[in-house]
N, CA, C and O atoms as a Tinker XYZ file with bonds, in Angstrom:
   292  protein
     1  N     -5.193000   -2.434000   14.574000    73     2
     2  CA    -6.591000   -2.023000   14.591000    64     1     3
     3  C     -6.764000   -0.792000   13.718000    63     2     4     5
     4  O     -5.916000    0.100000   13.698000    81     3
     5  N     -7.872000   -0.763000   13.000000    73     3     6
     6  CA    -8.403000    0.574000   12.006000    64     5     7
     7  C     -8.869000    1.604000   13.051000    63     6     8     9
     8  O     -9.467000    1.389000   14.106000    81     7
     9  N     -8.469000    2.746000   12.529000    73     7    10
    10  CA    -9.748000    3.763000   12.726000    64     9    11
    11  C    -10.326000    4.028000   11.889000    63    10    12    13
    12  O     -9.924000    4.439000   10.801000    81    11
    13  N    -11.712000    3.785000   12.347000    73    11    14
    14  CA   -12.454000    4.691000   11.056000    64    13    15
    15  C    -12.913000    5.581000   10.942000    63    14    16    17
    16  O    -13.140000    6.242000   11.956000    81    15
    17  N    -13.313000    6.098000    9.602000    73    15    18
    18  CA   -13.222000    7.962000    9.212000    64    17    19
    19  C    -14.354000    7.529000    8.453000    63    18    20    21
    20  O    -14.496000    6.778000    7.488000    81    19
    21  N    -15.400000    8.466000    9.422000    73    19    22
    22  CA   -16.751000    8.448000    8.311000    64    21    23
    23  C    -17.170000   10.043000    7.514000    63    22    24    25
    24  O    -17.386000   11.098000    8.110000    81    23
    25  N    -17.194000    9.849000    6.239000    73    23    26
    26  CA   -17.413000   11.237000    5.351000    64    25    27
    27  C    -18.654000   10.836000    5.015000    63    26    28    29
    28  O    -19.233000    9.752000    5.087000    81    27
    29  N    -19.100000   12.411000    4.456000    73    27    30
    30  CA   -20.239000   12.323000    4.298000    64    29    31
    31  C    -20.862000   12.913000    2.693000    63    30    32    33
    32  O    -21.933000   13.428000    2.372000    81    31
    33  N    -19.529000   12.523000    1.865000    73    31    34
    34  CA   -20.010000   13.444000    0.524000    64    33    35
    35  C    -19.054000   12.047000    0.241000    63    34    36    37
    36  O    -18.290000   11.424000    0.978000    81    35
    37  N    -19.530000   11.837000   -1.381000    73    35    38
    38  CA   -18.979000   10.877000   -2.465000    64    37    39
    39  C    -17.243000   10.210000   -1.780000    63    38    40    41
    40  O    -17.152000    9.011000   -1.517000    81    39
    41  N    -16.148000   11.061000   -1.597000    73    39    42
    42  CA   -14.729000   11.159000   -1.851000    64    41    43
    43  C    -14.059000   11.909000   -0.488000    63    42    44    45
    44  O    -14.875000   12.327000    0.334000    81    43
    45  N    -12.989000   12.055000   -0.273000    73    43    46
    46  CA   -12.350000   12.790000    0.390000    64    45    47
    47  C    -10.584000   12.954000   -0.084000    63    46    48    49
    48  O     -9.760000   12.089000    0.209000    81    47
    49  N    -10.334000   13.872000   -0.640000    73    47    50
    50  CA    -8.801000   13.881000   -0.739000    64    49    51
    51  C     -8.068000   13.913000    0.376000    63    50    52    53
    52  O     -8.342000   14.410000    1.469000    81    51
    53  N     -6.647000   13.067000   -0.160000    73    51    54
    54  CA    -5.706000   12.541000    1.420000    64    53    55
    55  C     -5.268000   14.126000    1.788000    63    54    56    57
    56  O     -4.656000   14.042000    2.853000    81    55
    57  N     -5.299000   14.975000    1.532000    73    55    58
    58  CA    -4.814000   16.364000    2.052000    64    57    59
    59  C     -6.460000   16.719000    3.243000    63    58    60    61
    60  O     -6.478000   16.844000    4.468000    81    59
    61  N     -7.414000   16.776000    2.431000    73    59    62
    62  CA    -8.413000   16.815000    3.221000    64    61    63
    63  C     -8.869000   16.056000    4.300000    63    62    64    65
    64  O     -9.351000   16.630000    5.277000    81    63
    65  N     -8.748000   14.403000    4.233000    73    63    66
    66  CA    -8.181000   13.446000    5.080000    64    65    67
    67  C     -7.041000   13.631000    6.119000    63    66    68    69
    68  O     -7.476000   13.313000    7.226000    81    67
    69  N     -5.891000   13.982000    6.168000    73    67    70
    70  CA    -4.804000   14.038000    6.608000    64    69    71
    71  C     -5.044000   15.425000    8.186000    63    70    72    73
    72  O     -4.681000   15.301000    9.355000    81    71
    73  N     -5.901000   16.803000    7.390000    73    71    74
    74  CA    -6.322000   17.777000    8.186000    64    73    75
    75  C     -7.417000   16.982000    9.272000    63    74    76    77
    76  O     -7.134000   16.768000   10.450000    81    75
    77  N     -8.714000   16.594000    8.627000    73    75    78
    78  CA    -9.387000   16.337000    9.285000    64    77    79
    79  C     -9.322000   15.087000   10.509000    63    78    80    81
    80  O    -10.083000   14.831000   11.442000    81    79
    81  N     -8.041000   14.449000   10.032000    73    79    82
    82  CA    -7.598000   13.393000   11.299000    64    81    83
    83  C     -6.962000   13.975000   12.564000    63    82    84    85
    84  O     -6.988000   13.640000   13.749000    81    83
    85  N     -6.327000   15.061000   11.815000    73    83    86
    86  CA    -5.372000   16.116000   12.794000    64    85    87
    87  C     -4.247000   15.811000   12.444000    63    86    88    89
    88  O     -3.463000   15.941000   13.383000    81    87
    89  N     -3.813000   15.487000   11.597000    73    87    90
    90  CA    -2.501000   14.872000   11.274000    64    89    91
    91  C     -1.662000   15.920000   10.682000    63    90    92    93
    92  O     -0.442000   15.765000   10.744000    81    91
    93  N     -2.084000   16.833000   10.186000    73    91    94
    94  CA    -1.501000   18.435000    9.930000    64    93    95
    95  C     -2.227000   19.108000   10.889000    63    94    96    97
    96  O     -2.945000   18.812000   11.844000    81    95
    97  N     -1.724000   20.339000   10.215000    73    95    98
    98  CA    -2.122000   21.672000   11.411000    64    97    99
    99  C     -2.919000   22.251000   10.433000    63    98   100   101
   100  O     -3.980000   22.799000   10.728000    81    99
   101  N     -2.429000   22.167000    9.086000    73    99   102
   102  CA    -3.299000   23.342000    8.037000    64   101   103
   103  C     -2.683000   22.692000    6.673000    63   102   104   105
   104  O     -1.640000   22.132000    6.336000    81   103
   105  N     -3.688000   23.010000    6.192000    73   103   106
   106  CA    -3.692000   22.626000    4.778000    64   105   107
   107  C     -2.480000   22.603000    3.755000    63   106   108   109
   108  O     -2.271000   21.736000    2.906000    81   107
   109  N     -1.638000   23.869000    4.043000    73   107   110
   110  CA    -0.291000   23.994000    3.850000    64   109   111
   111  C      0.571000   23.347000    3.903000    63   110   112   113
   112  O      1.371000   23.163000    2.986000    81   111
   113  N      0.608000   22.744000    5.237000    73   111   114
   114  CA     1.707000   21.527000    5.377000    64   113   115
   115  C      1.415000   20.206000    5.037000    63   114   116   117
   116  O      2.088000   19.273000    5.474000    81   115
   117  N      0.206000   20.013000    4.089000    73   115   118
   118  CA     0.365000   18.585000    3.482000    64   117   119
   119  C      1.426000   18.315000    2.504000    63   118   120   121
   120  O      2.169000   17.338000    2.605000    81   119
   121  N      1.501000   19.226000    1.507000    73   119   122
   122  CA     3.086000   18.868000    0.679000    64   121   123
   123  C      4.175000   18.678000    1.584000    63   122   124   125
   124  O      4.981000   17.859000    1.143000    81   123
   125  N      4.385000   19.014000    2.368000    73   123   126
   126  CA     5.551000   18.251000    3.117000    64   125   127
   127  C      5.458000   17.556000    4.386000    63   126   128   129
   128  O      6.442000   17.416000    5.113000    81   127
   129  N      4.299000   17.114000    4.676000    73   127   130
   130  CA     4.019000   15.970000    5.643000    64   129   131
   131  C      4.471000   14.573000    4.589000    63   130   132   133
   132  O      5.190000   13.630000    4.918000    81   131
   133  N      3.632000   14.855000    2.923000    73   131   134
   134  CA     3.623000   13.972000    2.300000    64   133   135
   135  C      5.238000   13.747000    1.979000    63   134   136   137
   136  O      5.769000   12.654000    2.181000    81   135
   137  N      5.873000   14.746000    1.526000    73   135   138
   138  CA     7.393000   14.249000    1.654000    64   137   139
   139  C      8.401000   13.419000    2.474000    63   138   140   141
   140  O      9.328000   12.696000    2.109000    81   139
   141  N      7.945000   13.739000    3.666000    73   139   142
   142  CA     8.035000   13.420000    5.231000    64   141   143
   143  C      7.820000   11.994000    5.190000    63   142   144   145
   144  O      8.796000   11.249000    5.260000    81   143
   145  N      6.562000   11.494000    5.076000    73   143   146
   146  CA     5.726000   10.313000    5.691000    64   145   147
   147  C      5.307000    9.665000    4.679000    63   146   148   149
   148  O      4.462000   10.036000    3.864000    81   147
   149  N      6.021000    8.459000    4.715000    73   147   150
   150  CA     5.240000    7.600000    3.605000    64   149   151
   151  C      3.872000    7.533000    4.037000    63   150   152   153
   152  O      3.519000    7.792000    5.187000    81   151
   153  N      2.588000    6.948000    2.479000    73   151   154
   154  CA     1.818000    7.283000    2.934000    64   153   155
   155  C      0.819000    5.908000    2.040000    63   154   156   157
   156  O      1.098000    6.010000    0.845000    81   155
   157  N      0.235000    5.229000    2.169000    73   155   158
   158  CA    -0.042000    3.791000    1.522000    64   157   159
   159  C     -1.444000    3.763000    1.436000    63   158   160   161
   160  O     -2.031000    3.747000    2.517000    81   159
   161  N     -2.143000    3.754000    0.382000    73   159   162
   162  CA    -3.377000    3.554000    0.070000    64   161   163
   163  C     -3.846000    2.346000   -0.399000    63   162   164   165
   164  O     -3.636000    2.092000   -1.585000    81   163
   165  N     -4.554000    1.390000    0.418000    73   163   166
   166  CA    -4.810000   -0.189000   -0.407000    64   165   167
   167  C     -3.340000   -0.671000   -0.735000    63   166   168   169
   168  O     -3.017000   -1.448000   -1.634000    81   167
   169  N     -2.730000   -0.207000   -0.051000    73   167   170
   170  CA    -1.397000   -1.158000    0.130000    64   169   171
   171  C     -0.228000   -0.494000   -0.794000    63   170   172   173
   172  O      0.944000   -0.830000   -0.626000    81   171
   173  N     -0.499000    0.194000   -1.501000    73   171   174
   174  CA     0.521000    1.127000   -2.548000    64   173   175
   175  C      0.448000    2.520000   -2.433000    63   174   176   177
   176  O     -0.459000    3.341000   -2.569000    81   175
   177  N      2.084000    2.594000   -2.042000    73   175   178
   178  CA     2.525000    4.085000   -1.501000    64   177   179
   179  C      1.817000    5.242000   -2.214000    63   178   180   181
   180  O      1.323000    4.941000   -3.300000    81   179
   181  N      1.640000    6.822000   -1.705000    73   179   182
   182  CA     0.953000    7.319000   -3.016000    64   181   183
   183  C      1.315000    8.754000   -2.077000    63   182   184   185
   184  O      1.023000    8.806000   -0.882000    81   183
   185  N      1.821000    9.610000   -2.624000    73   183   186
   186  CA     1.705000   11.274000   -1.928000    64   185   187
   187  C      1.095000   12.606000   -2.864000    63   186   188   189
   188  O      1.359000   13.805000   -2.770000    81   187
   189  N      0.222000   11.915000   -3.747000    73   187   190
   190  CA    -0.311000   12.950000   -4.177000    64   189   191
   191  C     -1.440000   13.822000   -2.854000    63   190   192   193
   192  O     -2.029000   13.150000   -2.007000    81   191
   193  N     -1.521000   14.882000   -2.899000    73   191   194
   194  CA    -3.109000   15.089000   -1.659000    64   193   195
   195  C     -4.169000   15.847000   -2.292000    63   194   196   197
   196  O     -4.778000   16.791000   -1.791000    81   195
   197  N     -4.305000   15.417000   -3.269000    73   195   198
   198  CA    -5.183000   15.507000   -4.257000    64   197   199
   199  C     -6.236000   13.933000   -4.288000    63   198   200   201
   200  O     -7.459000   14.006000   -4.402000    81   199
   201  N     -5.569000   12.729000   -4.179000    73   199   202
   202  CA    -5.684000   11.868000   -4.385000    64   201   203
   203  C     -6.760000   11.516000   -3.923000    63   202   204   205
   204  O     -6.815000   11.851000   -2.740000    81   203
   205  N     -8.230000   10.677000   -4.468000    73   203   206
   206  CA    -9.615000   10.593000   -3.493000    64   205   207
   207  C     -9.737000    9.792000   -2.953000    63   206   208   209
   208  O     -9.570000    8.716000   -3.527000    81   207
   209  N     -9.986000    9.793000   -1.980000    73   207   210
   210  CA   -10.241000    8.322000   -1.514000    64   209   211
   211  C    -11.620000    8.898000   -1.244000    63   210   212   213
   212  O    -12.118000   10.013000   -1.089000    81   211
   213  N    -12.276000    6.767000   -1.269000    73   211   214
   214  CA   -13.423000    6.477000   -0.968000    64   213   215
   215  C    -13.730000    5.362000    0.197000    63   214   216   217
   216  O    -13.018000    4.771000    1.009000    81   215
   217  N    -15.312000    5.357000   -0.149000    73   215   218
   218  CA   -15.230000    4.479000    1.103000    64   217   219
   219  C    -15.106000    3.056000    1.029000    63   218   220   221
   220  O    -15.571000    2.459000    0.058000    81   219
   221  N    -14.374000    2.298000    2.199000    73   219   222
   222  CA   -13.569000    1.088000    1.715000    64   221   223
   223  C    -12.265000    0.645000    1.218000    63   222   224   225
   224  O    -11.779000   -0.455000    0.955000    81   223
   225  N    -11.617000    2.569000    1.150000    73   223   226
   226  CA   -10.053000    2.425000    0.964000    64   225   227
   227  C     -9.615000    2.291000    2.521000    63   226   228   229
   228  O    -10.355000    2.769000    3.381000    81   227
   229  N     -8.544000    1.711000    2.836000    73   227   230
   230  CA    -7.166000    1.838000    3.465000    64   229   231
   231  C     -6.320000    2.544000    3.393000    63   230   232   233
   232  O     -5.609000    2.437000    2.394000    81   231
   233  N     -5.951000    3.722000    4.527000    73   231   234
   234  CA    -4.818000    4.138000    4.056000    64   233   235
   235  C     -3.896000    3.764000    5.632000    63   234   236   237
   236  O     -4.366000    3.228000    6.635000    81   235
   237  N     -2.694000    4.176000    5.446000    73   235   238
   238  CA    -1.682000    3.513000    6.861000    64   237   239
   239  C     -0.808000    4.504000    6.390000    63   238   240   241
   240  O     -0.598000    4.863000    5.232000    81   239
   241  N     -0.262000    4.950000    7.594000    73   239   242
   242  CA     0.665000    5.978000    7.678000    64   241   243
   243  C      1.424000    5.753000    8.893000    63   242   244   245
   244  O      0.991000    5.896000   10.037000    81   243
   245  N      2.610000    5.384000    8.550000    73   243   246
   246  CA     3.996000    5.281000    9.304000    64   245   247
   247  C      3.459000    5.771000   10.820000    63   246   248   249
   248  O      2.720000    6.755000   10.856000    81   247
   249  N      3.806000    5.127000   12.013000    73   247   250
   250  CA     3.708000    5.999000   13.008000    64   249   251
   251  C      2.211000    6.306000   14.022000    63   250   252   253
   252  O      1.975000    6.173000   15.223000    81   251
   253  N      1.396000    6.780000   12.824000    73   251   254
   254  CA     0.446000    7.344000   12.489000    64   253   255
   255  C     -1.251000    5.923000   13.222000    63   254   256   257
   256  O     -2.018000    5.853000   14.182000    81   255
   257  N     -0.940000    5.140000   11.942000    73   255   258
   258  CA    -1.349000    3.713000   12.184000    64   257   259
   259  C     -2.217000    3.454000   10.986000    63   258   260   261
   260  O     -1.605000    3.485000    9.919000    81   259
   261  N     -3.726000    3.163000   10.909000    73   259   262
   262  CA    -4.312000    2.895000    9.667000    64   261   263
   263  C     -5.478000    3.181000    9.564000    63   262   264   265
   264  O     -6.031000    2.734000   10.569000    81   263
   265  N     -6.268000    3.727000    8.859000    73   263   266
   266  CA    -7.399000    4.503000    8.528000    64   265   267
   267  C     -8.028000    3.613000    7.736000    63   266   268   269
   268  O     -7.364000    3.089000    6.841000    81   267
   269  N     -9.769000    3.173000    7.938000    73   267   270
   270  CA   -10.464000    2.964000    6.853000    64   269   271
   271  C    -11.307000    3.876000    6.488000    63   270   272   273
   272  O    -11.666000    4.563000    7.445000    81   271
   273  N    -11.827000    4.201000    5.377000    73   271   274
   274  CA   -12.951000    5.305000    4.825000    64   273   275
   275  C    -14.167000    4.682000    5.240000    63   274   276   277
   276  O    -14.161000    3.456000    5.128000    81   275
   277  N    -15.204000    5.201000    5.689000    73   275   278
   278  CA   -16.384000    4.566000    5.921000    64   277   279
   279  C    -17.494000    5.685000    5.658000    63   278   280   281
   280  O    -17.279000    6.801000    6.130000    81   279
   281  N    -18.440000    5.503000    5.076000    73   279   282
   282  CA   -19.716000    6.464000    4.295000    64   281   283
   283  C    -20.501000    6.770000    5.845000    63   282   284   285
   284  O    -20.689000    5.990000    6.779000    81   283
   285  N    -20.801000    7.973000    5.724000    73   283   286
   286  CA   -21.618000    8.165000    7.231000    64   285   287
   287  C    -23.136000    8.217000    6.958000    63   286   288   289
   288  O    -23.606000    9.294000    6.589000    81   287
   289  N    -23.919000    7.180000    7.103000    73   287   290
   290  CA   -25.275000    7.021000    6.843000    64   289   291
   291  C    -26.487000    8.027000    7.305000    63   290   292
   292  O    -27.653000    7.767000    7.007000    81   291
């Protein structure tokens, strides 16, 4: 099953994503969560946390489980 993550501006980077799920503690520890945890966007691994996602991506994270982006109306 998805959870979904509704934003409310164009994009969200997976570092900004990753905080706002709770999946870090602080912004800091995304470079090495991402080292840590594979991390799969639309099905292909990716650890930049820079990286944008939009709405209608997938992301799944080990453990974690799977995220869809969804636009908050």
């Amino acid at each position: 099953m998805q959870t979904e993550v509704f934003i409310t501006s164009e994009y969200i980077t997976l570092g900004q994503f990753l905080k706002y799920e709770n999946l870090i503690e602080s912004g800091g520890s995304v470079k090495f969560f991402l080292e840590e945890i594979p991390v799969f966007i639309n099905g292909e691994q990716d650890n930049r946390r820079g990286r944008k996602l939009y709405p209608g991506d997938i992301v799944s994270i080990e453990e974690f489980g799977e995220f869809i982006i969804l636009i908050q109306k």
